[in-house]
C-alpha positions as CSV (number, residue, x, y, z in Angstrom):
1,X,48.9,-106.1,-105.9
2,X,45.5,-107.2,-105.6
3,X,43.2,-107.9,-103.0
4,X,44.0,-111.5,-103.0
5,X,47.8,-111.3,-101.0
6,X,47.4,-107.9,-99.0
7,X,51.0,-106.5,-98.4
8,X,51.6,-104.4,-95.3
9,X,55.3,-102.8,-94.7
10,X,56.6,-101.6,-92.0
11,X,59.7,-101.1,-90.9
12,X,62.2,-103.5,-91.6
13,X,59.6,-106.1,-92.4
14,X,56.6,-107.2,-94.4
15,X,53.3,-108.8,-93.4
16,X,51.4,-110.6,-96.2
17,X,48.1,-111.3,-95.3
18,X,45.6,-114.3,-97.2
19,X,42.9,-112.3,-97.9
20,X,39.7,-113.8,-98.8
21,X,38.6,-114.5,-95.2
22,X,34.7,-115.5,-96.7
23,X,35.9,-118.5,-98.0
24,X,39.0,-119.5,-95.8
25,X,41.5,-118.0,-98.0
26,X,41.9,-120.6,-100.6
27,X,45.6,-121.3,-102.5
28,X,44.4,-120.0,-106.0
29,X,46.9,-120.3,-108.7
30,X,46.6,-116.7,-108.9
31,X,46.8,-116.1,-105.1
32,X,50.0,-118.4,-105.1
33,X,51.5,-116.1,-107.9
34,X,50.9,-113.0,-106.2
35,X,52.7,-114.2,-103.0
36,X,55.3,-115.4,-105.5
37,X,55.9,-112.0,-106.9
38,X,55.0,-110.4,-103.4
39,X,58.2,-112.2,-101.9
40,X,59.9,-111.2,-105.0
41,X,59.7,-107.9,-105.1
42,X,58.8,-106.9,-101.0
43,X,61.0,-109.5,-99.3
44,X,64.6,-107.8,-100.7
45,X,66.3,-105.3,-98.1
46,X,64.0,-106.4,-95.2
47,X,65.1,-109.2,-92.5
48,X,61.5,-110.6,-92.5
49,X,58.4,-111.6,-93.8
50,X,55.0,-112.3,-91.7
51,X,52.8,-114.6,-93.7
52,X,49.1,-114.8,-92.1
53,X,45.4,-115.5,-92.9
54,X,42.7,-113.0,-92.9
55,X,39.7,-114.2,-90.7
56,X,39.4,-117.0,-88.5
57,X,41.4,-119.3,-91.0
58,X,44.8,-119.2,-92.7
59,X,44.2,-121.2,-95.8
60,X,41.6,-123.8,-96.6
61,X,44.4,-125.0,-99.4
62,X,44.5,-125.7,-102.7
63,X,41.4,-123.4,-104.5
64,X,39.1,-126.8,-105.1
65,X,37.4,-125.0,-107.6
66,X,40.2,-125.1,-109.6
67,X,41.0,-129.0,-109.7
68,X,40.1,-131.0,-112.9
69,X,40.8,-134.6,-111.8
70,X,43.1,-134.7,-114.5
71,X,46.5,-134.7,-115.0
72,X,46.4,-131.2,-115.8
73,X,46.1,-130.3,-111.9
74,X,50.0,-131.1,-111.8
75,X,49.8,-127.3,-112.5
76,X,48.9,-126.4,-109.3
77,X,51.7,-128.3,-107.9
78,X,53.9,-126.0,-109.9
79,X,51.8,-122.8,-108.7
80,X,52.6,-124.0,-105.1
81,X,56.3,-125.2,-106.0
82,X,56.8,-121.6,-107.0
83,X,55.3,-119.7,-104.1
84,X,57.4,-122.2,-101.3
85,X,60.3,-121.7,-103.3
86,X,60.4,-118.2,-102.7
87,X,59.6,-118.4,-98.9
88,X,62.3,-120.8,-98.8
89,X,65.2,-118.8,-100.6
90,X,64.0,-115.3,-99.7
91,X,67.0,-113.5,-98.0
92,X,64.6,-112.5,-95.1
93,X,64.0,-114.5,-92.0
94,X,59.9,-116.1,-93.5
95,X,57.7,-116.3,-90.1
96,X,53.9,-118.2,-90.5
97,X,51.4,-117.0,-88.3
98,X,49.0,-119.3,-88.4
99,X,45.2,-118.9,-86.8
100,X,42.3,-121.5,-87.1
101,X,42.6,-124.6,-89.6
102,X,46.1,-125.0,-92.2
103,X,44.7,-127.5,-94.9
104,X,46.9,-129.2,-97.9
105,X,49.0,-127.0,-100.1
106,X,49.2,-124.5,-97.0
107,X,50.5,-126.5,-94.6
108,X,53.3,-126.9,-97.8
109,X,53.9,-123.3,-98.0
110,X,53.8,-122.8,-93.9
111,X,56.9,-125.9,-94.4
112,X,58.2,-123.5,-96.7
113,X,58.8,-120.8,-93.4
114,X,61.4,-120.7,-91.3
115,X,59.7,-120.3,-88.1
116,X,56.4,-121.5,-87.8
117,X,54.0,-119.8,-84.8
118,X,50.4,-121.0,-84.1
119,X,47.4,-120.2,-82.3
120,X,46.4,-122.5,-79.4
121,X,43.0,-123.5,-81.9
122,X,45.4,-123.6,-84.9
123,X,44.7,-127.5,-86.9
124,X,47.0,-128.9,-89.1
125,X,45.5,-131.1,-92.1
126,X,46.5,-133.1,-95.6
127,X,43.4,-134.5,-96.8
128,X,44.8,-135.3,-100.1
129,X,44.3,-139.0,-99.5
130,X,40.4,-138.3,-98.9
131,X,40.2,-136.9,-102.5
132,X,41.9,-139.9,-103.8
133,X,45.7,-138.7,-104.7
134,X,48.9,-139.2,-103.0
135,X,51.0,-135.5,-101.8
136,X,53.4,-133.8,-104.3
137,X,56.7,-136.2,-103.8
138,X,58.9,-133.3,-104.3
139,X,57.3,-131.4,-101.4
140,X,57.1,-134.6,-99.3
141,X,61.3,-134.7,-99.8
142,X,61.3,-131.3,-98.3
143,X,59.3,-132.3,-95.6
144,X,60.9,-135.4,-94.5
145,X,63.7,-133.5,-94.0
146,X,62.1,-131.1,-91.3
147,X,60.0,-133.3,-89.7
148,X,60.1,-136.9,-87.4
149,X,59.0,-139.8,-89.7
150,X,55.7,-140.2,-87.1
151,X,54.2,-136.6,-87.9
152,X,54.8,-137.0,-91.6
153,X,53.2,-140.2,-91.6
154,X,50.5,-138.4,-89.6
155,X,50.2,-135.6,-92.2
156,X,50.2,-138.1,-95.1
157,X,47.7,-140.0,-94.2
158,X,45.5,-137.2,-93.9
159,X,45.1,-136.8,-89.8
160,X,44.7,-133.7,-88.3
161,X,47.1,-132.2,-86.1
162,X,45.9,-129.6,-83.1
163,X,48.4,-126.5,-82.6
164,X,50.0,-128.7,-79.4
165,X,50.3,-132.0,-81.5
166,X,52.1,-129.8,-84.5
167,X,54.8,-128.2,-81.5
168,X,55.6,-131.6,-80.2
169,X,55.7,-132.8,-84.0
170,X,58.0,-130.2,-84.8
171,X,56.1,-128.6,-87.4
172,X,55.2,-125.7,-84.5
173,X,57.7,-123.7,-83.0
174,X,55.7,-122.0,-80.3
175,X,52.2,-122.4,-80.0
176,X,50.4,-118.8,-78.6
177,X,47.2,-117.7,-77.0
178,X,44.6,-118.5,-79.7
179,X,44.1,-114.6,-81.7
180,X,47.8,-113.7,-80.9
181,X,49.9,-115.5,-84.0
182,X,50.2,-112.4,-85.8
183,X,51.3,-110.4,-83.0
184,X,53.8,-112.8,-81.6
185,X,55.2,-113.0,-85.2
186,X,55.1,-109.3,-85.6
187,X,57.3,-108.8,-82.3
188,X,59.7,-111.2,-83.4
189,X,60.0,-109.6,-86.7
190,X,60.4,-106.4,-85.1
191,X,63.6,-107.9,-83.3
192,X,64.6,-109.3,-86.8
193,X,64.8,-105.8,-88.2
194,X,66.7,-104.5,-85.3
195,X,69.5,-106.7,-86.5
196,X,72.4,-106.0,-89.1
197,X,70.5,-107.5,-92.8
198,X,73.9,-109.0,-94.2
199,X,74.1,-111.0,-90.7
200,X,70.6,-111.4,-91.3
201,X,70.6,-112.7,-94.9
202,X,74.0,-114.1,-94.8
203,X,72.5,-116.9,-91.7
204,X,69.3,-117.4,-93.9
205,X,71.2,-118.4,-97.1
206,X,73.4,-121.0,-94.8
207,X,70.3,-122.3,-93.8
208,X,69.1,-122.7,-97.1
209,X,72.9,-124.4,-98.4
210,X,72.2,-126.6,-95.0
211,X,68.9,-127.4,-96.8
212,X,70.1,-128.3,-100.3
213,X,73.2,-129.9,-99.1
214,X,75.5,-127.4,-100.5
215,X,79.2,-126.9,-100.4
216,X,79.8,-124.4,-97.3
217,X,82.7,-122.6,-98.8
218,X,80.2,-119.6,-99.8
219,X,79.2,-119.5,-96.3
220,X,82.6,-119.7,-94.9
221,X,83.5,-116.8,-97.3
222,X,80.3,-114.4,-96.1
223,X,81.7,-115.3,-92.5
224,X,84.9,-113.8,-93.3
225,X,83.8,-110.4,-94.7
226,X,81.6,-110.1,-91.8
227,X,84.5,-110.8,-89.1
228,X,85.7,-107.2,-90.1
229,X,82.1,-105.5,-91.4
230,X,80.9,-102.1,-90.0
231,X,78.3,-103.4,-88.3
232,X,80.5,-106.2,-86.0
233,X,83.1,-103.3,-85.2
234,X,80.2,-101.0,-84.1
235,X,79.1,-104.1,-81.9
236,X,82.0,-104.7,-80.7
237,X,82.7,-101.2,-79.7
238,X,79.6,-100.6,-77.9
239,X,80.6,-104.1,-75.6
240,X,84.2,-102.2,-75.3
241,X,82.3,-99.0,-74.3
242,X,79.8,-100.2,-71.8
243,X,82.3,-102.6,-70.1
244,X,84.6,-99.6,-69.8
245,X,82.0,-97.1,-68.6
């Protein structure tokens, strides 16, 4: 892996850090593939994944350099499709730690987390109307479906959100001292791997059938195996144990 998605693992989870801090981290299409393929190949057998920026920022967006103006920028869309994708069906519990501004296609992939935690200075911004084009539809689905109307409206329309406007818009879950998202998301990770992974994984891939609208009966299978998995029984006997010492 290359400089460009830093991977960091510890135990029972893995930080992947932005890293090109000098000019705010920008969503290349080859920084978006190596997250890709990071979450591909580091995100199996842990129960999380930290996701931060290196520097006072954690993305800038879409790598501006990049863009053509031409319909041939609808590959970038698929670059960023990929990467949220994976953050979205990883089996691991995905947690954005998010420092300083969150511009365009990373505010898409931070959507793509499950938990989202933000410094108090943390700023929230799609300026894709300022550069004359509307927001991928597809991601805007996914969106709409985790957010009020008002803050995608907000988003859309290319306002900026401070770190206390994103919690009460839904798109925060906890907003932190300013410099302590990545330890906040690091401790919560650490409790994350303290935990059995098949509960783990088995609750993030309901979430994701909860997400697509899927049929439960997968889910109400995994619950069944794990009524009568080592791991409860050990739980359950340690209650039994400590109740009875």
């Amino acid at each position: 892996m290359s400089a460009g998605v830093r991977v960091e693992v510890a135990d029972g989870y893995v930080h992947l850090v932005l890293d090109e801090p000098a000019r705010r981290n920008p969503l290349s299409r080859a920084r978006l593939a190596e997250l890709r393929d990071a979450l591909r190949t580091k995100a199996d057998g842990v129960n999380a994944v930290v996701l931060s920026g290196a520097g006072t920022a954690f993305s800038a967006g879409a790598d501006l350099t990049e863009l053509t103006g031409t319909a041939a920028d609808e590959a970038v869309d698929d670059a960023i499709a990929e990467a949220v994708h994976e953050l979205t069906h990883a089996r691991a519990l995905t947690v954005a730690a998010v420092e300083g501004p969150c511009r365009g296609a990373a505010v898409d992939v931070v959507l793509g987390c499950d938990v989202v935690l933000a410094g108090a200075s943390a700023t929230f911004e799609v300026p894709a109307v300022r550069l004359g084009i509307m927001y991928n539809p597809d991601a805007v689905r996914r969106w709409a479906a985790r957010l009020p109307r008002a803050t995608l409206v907000r988003l859309l329309l290319g306002e900026q959100l401070d770190a206390s406007q994103a919690r009460a818009g839904g798109l925060v879950a906890e907003v932190v001292p300013t410099g302590s998202a990545v330890s906040a998301a690091t401790e919560l990770a650490q409790r994350m791997a303290q935990l059995p992974p098949t509960v783990v994984a088995a609750v993030k891939e309901l979430l994701v059938d909860l997400d697509d609208g899927a049929d439960l009966t997968e889910a109400h299978l995994a619950r069944r195996d794990l009524l009568a998995s080592p791991d409860r029984l050990d739980a359950l006997r340690t209650i039994r144990e400590g109740r009875n010492g």
